[in-house]
C-alpha positions as CSV (number, residue, x, y, z in Angstrom):
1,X,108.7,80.0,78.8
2,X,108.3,80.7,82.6
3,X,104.4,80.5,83.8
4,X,104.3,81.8,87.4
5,X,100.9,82.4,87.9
6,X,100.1,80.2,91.0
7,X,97.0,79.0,91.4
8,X,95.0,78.7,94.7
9,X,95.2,74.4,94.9
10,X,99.5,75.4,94.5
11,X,99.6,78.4,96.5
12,X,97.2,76.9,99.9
13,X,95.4,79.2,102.3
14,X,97.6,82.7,102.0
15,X,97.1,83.0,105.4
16,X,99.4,79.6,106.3
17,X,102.6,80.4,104.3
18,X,104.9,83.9,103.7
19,X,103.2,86.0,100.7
20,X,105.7,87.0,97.7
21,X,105.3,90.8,96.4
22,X,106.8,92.5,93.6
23,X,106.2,96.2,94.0
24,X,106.8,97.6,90.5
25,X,107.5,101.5,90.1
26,X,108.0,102.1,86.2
27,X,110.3,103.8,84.1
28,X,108.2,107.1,83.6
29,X,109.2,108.6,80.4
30,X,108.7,112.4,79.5
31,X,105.7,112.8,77.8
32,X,105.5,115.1,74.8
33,X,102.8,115.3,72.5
34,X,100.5,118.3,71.0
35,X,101.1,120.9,73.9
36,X,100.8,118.4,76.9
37,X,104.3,118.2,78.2
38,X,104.9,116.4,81.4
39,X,108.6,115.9,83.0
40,X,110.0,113.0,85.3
41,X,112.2,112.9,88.3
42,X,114.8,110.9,89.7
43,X,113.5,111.7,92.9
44,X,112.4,108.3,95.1
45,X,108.8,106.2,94.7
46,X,107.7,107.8,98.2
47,X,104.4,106.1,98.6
48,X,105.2,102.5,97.4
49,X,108.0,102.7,100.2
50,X,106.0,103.6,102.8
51,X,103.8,100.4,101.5
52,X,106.3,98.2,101.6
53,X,107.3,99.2,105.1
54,X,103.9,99.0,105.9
55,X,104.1,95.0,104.3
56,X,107.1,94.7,106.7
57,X,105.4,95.6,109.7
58,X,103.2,93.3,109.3
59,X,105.3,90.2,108.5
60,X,104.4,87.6,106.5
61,X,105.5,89.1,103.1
62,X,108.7,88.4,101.3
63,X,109.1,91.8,99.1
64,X,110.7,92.0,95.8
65,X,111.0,96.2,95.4
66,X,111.3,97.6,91.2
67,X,112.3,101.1,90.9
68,X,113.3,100.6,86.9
69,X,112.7,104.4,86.8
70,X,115.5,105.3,88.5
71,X,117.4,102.0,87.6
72,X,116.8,102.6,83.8
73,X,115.4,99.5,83.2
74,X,113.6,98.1,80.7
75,X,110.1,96.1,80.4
76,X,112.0,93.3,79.7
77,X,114.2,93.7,82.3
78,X,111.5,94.2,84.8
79,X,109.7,91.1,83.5
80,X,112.7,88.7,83.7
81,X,113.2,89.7,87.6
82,X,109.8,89.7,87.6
83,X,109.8,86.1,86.5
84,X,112.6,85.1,88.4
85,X,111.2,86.1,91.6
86,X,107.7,84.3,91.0
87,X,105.4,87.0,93.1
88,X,101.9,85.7,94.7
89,X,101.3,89.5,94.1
90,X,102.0,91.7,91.7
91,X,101.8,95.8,92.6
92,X,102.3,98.3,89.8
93,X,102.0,101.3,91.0
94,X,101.0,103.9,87.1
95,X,102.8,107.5,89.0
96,X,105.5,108.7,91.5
97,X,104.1,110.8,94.5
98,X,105.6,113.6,93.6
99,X,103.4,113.5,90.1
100,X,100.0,112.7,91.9
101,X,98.6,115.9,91.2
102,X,100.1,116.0,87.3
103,X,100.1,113.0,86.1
104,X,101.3,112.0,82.7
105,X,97.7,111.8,80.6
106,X,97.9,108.9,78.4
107,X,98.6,104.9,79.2
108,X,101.1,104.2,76.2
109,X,103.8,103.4,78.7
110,X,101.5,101.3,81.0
111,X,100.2,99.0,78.6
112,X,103.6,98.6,77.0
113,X,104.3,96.8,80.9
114,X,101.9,95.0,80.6
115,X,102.6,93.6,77.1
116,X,105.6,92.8,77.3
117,X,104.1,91.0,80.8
118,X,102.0,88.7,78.6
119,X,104.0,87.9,76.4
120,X,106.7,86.5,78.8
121,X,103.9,84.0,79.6
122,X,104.4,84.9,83.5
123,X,101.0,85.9,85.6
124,X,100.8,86.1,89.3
125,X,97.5,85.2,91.5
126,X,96.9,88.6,91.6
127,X,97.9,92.0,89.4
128,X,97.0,95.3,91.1
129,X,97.7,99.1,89.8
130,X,97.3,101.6,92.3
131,X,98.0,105.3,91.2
132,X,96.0,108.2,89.6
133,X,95.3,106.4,86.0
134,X,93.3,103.9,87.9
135,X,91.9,105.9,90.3
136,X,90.7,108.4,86.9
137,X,89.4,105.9,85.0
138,X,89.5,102.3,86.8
139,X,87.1,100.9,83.6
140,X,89.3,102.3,81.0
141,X,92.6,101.2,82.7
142,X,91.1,97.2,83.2
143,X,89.6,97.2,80.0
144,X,93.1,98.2,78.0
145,X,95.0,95.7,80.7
146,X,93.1,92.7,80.6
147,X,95.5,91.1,83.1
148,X,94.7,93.2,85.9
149,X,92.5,92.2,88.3
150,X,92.2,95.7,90.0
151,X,92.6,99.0,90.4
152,X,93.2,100.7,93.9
153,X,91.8,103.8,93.4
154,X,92.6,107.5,95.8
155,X,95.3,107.6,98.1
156,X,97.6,104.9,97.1
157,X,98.6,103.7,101.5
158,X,95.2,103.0,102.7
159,X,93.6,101.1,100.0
160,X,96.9,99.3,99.8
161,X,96.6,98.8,103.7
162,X,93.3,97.1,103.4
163,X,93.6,95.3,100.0
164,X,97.0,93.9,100.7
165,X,95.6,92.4,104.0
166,X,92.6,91.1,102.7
167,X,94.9,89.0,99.8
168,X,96.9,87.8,102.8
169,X,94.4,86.9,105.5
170,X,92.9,85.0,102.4
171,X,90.0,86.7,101.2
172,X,89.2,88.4,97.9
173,X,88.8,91.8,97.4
174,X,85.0,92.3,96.8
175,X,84.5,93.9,100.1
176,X,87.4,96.4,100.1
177,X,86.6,100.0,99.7
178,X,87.9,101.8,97.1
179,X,88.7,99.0,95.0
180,X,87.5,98.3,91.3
181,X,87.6,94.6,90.7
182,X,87.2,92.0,87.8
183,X,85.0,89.1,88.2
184,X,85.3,85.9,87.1
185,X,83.1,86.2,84.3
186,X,85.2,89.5,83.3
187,X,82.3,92.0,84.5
188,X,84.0,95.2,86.2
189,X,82.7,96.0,89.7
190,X,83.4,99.3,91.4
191,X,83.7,99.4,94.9
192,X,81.8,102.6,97.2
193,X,85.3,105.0,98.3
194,X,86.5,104.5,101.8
195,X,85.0,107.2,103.9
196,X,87.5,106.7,107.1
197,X,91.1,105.9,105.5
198,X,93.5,105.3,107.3
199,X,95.2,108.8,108.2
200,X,98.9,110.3,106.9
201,X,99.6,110.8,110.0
202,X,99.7,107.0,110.6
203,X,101.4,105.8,108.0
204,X,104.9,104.6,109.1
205,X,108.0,105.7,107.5
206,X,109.3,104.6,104.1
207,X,111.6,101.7,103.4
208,X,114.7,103.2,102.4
209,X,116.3,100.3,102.4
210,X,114.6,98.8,99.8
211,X,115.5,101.6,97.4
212,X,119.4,102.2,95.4
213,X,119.4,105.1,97.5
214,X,122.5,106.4,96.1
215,X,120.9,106.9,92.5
216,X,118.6,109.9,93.2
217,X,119.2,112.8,92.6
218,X,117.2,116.4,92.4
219,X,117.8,117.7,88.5
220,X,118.8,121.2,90.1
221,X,121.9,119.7,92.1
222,X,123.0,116.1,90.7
223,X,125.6,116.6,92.6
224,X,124.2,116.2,96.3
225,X,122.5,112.5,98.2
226,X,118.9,113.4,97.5
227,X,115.6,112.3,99.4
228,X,112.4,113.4,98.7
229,X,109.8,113.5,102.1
230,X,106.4,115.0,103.0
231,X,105.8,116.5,106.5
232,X,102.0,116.3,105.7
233,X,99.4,115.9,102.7
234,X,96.5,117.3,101.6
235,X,95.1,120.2,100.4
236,X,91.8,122.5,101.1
237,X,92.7,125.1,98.3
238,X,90.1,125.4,95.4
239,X,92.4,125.5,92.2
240,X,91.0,124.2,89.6
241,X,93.9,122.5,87.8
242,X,95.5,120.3,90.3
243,X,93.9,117.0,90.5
244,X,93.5,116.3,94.1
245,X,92.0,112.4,94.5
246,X,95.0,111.1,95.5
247,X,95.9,113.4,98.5
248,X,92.4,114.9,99.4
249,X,91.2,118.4,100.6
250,X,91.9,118.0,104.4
251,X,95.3,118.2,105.8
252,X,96.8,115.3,107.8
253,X,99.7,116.1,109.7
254,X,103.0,113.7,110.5
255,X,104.0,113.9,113.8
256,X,107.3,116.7,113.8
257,X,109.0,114.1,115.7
258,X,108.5,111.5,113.0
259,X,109.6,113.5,110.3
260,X,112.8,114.9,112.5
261,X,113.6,111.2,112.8
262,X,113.4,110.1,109.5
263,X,115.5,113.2,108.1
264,X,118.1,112.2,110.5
265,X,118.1,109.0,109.7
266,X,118.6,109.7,106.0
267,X,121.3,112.2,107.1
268,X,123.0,110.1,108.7
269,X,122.5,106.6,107.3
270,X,122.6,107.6,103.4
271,X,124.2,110.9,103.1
272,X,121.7,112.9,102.0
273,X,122.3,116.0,101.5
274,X,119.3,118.1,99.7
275,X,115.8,117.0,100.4
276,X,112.6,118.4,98.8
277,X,109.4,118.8,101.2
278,X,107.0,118.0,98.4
279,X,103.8,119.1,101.0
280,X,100.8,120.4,98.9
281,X,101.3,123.4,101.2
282,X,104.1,122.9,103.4
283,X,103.1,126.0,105.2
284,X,99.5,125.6,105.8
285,X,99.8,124.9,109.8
286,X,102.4,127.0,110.9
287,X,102.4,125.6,114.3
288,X,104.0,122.2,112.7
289,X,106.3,124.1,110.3
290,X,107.6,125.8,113.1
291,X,108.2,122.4,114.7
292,X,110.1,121.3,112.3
293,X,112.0,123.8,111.7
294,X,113.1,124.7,115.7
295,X,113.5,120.5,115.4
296,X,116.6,121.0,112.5
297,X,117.9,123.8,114.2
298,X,117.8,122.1,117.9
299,X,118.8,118.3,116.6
300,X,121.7,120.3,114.7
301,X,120.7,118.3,111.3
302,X,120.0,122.5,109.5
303,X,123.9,122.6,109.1
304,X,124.1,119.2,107.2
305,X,121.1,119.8,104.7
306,X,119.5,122.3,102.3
307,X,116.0,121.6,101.6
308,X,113.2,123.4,99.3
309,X,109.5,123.1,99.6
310,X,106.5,124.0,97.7
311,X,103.7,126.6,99.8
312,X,101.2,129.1,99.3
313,X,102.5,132.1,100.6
314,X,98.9,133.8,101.5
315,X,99.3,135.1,105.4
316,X,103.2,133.9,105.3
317,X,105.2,136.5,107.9
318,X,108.8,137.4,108.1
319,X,109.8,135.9,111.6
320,X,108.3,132.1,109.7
321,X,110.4,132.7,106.4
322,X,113.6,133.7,108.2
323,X,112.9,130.7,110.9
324,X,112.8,128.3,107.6
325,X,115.8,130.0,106.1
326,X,118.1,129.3,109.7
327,X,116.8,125.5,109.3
328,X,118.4,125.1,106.0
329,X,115.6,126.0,103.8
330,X,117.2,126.7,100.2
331,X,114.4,127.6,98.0
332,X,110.7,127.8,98.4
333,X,108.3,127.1,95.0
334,X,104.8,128.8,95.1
335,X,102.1,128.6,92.7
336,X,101.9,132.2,91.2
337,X,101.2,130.6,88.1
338,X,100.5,133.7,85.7
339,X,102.2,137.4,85.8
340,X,98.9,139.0,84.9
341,X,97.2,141.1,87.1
342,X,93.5,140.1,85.1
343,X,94.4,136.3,85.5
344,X,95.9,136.3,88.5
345,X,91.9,137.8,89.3
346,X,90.6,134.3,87.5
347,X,92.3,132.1,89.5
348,X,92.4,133.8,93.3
349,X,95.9,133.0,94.2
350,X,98.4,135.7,95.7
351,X,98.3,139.6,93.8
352,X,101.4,140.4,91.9
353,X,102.3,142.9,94.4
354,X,102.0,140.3,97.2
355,X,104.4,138.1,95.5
356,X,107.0,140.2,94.7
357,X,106.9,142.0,98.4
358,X,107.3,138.0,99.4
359,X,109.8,137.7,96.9
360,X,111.9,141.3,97.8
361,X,111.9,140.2,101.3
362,X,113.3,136.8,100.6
363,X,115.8,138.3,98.9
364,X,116.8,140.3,101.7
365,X,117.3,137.2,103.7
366,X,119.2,134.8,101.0
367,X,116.1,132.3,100.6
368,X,114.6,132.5,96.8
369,X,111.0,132.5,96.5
370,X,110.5,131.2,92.9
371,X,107.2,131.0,91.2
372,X,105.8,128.7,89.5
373,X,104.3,129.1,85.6
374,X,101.3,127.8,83.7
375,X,100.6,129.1,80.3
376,X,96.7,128.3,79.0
377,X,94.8,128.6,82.0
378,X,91.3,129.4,81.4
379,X,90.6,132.8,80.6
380,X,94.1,133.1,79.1
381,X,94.5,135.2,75.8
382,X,97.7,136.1,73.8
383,X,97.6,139.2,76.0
384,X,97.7,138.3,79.2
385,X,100.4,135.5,78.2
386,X,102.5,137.6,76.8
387,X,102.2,140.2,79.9
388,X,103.0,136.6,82.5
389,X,106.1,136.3,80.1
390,X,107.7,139.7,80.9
391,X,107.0,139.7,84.3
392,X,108.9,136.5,84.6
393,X,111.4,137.7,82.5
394,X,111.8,140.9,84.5
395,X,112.0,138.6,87.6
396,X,115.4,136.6,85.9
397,X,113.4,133.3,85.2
398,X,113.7,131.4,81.9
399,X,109.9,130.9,80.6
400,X,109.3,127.2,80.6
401,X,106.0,127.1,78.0
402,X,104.3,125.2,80.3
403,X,101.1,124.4,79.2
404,X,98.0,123.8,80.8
405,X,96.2,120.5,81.0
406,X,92.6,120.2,81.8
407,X,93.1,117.0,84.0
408,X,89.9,115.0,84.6
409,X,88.1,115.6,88.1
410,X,89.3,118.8,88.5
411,X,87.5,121.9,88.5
412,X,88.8,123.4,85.2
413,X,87.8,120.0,83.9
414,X,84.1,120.1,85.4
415,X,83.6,123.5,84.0
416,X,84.9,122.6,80.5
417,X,82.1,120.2,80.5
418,X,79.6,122.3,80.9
419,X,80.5,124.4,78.3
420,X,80.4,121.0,76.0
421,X,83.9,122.1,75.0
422,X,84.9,118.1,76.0
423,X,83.1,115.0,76.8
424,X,85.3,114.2,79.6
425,X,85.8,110.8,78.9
426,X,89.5,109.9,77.5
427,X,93.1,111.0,77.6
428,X,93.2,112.0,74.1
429,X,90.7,115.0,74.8
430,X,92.8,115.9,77.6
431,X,95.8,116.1,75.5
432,X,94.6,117.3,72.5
433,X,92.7,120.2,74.4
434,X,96.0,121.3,76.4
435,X,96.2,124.8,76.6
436,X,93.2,125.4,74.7
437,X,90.0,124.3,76.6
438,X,88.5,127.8,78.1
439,X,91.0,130.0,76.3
440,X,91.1,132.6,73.5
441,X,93.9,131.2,71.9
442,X,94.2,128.5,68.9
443,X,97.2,126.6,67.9
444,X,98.7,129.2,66.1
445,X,98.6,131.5,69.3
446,X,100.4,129.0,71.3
447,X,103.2,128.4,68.8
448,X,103.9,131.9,68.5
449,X,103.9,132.6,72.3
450,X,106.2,129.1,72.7
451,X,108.6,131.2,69.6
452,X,108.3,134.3,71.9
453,X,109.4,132.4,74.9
454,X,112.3,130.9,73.7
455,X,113.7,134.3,72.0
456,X,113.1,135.9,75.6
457,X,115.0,132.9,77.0
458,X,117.8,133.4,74.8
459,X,117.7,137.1,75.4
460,X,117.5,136.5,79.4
461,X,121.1,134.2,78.8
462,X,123.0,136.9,77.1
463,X,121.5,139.4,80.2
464,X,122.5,136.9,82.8
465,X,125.9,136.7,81.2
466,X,126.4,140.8,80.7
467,X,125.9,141.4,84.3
468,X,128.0,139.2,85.5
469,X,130.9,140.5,83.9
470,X,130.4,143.5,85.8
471,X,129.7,141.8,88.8
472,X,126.2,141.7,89.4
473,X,123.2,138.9,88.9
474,X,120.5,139.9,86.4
475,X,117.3,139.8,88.5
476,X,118.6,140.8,92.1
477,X,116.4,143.4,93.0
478,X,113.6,143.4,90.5
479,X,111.2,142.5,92.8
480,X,111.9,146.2,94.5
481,X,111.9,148.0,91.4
482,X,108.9,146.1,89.2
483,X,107.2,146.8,93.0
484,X,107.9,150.1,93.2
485,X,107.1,150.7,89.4
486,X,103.7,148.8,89.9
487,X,102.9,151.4,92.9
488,X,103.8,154.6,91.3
489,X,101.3,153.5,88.4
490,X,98.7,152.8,91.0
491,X,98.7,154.8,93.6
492,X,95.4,154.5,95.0
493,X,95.9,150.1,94.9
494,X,95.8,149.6,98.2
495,X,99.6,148.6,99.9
496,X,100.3,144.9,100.4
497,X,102.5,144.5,103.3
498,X,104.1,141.1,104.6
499,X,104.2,141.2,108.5
């Protein structure tokens, strides 16, 4: 059996002689289990990339790059390339980018790694796990994974940055921020945060050419060459179930340039054809979204592409969503979360009548404004689901029963705290309380609305099916009429109107 741990009389100063990597992104499965339910992409590793171009940059490094996610491989797979490659380093990185703010809530999959790691008898000098799990609960994630020597925790580039080049100018990683370390004796040190990372504006572009780029693909079109980018990060909105640690509440901007370059790039050199802009809020500074969108239009890449991107629409205008739509902008996901009018109140996000004026006047244009759903959030009551169910209904969207998850370090969590409804220590709390923590419902609610949901969804196919026969698309032009039905019932609500 292989042992490729390499100890410090083998490996000499790490300073004097090229560093090996293996930069492991795991198969993610889809996690399932009470009412937590959590999805996985094919969509591509973004911030492990942008590390490893980072490690390229700054020479010295020989990288082995794992996506066994999209590869389908297997822990043993892994582990035998793994084995074969004999890493100084080991990097596992516990979520994709595009999951930061959702992760999956339990470790089953990450210990499994790490297992089958053991058993294979193979150990590099050092293990690392970056990604939200860590970054959560560092204690709980070295205590279950006694090979690992640390957790990077937050932002997954600059405590990379600065951990990575401490291993290879030498030194240990006592005195990196950010950082929760094992000692020698096995006592867990944590590490004070790093109060000036390095900014997303300065991180370099991703390594495409480390990853099978011809293997992902967007669910919605599996069709089309697909690349997932952010033009910026961060977010300063208050919702209370996003967890936010690993992106932060300040915006920091790529330069428009940058971003113009790497899409062409992409374009060009794989043949991408669909990209998702997975910004927190990829309209927050309208200045740069303009920027890049005059940039798609004026390099000519807007005919080549269709992208979609996630926003808030609060203060969106017209001449900004018809400028997106003329840059190739296919589809734009916002957080409406909830069709009721009393919880839409709870959780301060756009009113119903601000959405679907947003969502008439996309329709106008041909770009869909498509909302996104959360059953469960606190407050919620078999009422006010049921209403959220119709209105989405009414709009011509299947009702995915997706449940809320009180995710630790986020508000929601905080405040179900302090009503000693959880201890906020473990996973299994988080999953065992999904869609129940602050709500009126029990399990018996839920599984009724989830029995309600999926007899609306069956109803909504037969609908979709009807109308066109006859030539027309269920759900055109509800937006208008649900608006104009809202208004006649209301008439002294005051008007919303988009400018």
């Amino acid at each position: 059996m292989l042992f490729c741990r390499l100890s410090a009389e083998t490996q000499g100063p790490a300073s004097k002689h090229t560093m090996k990597i293996s930069i492991v992104n795991p198969v993610i499965p889809v996690f399932q289990r009470n009412y937590a339910y959590r999805k996985t992409r094919l969509w591509q590793p973004l911030s492990t990339a942008i590390v490893a171009s980072w490690l390229e940059q700054q020479g010295g490094w020989e990288i082995q790059f794992i996506d066994a996610h999209v590869m389908n491989w297997s822990d043993a797979e892994v582990v035998k390339r793994i084995q074969e490659f004999e890493p100084d380093v080991l990097y596992y990185s516990s979520e994709r980018t595009d999951a930061w703010e959702l992760p999956i809530p339990d470790l089953e999959y990450i210990t499994d790694f790490f297992g089958a790691l053991s058993d294979s008898g193979c150990r590099p000098r050092w293990i690392l796990v970056e990604g939200p799990h860590g970054s959560i609960y560092p204690d709980d994630i070295l205590n279950r994974v006694p090979m690992a020597d640390a957790c990077l925790r937050g932002e997954t580039e600059p405590v990379s940055f600065a951990a990575l080049g401490a291993l290879a100018r030498g030194e240990d990683l006592s005195a990196v921020n950010s950082v929760s370390w094992r000692d020698t004796d096995g006592s867990l040190h944590h590490n004070a945060d790093e109060s000036d990372p390095v900014k997303y504006a300065d991180f370099p572009s991703a390594a495409w050419h480390l990853l099978p780029m011809e293997l992902y693909r967007d669910a919605a079109a599996p069709e089309a060459p697909f690349a997932m980018l952010e033009t910026s990060r961060g977010c300063p909105m208050p919702c209370g179930y996003c967890y936010k640690q690993m992106f932060g509440d300040r915006q920091s901007k790529r330069d428009p340039e940058q971003v113009l370059d790497e899409v062409e790039e992409l374009v060009q050199k794989y043949g991408v054809r669909r990209i998702m802009f997975q910004d927190q809020i990829f309209t927050l500074d309208r200045k740069h979204t303009r920027a890049v969108c005059e940039g798609l239009i004026d390099r000519r890449i807007a005919p080549y592409i269709e992208w979609r991107c996630q926003t808030r629409l609060n203060g969106m205008t017209k001449e900004l969503l018809k400028l997106m739509k003329d840059a190739g902008c296919a589809e734009i996901y916002t957080g409406l979360e909830t069709g009721s009018d009393d919880m839409q109140g709870e959780i301060s996000k756009l009113t119903l009548d601000e959405y679907l004026e947003y969502r008439d006047y996309g329709e106008s244009i041909g770009l869909p404004i498509s909302p996104n759903f959360i059953f469960g959030l606190p407050g919620e009551t078999y009422e006010t689901a049921m209403e959220s169910a119709r209105f989405y209904h009414q709009l011509g969207f299947a009702i995915v029963p997706n449940v809320n998850i009180t995710y630790p370090m986020t508000r929601y969590h905080g405040e179900a705290i302090e009503r000693e409804e959880i201890s906020g220590n473990t996973w299994e709390e988080v999953v065992m309380g999904a869609g129940l923590v602050g709500t009126d419902m029990d399990k018996a609610t839920i599984d009724k609305l989830r029995s309600n949901a999926l007899q609306m969804n069956r109803m909504l196919r037969w609908k979709k099916r009807l109308w066109k026969m006859v030539g027309l698309s269920y759900g055109r032009g509800a937006a208008r009429r649900m608006l104009g039905k809202r208004r006649r019932a209301n008439p002294n609500l005051p008007v919303p109107s988009i400018r």
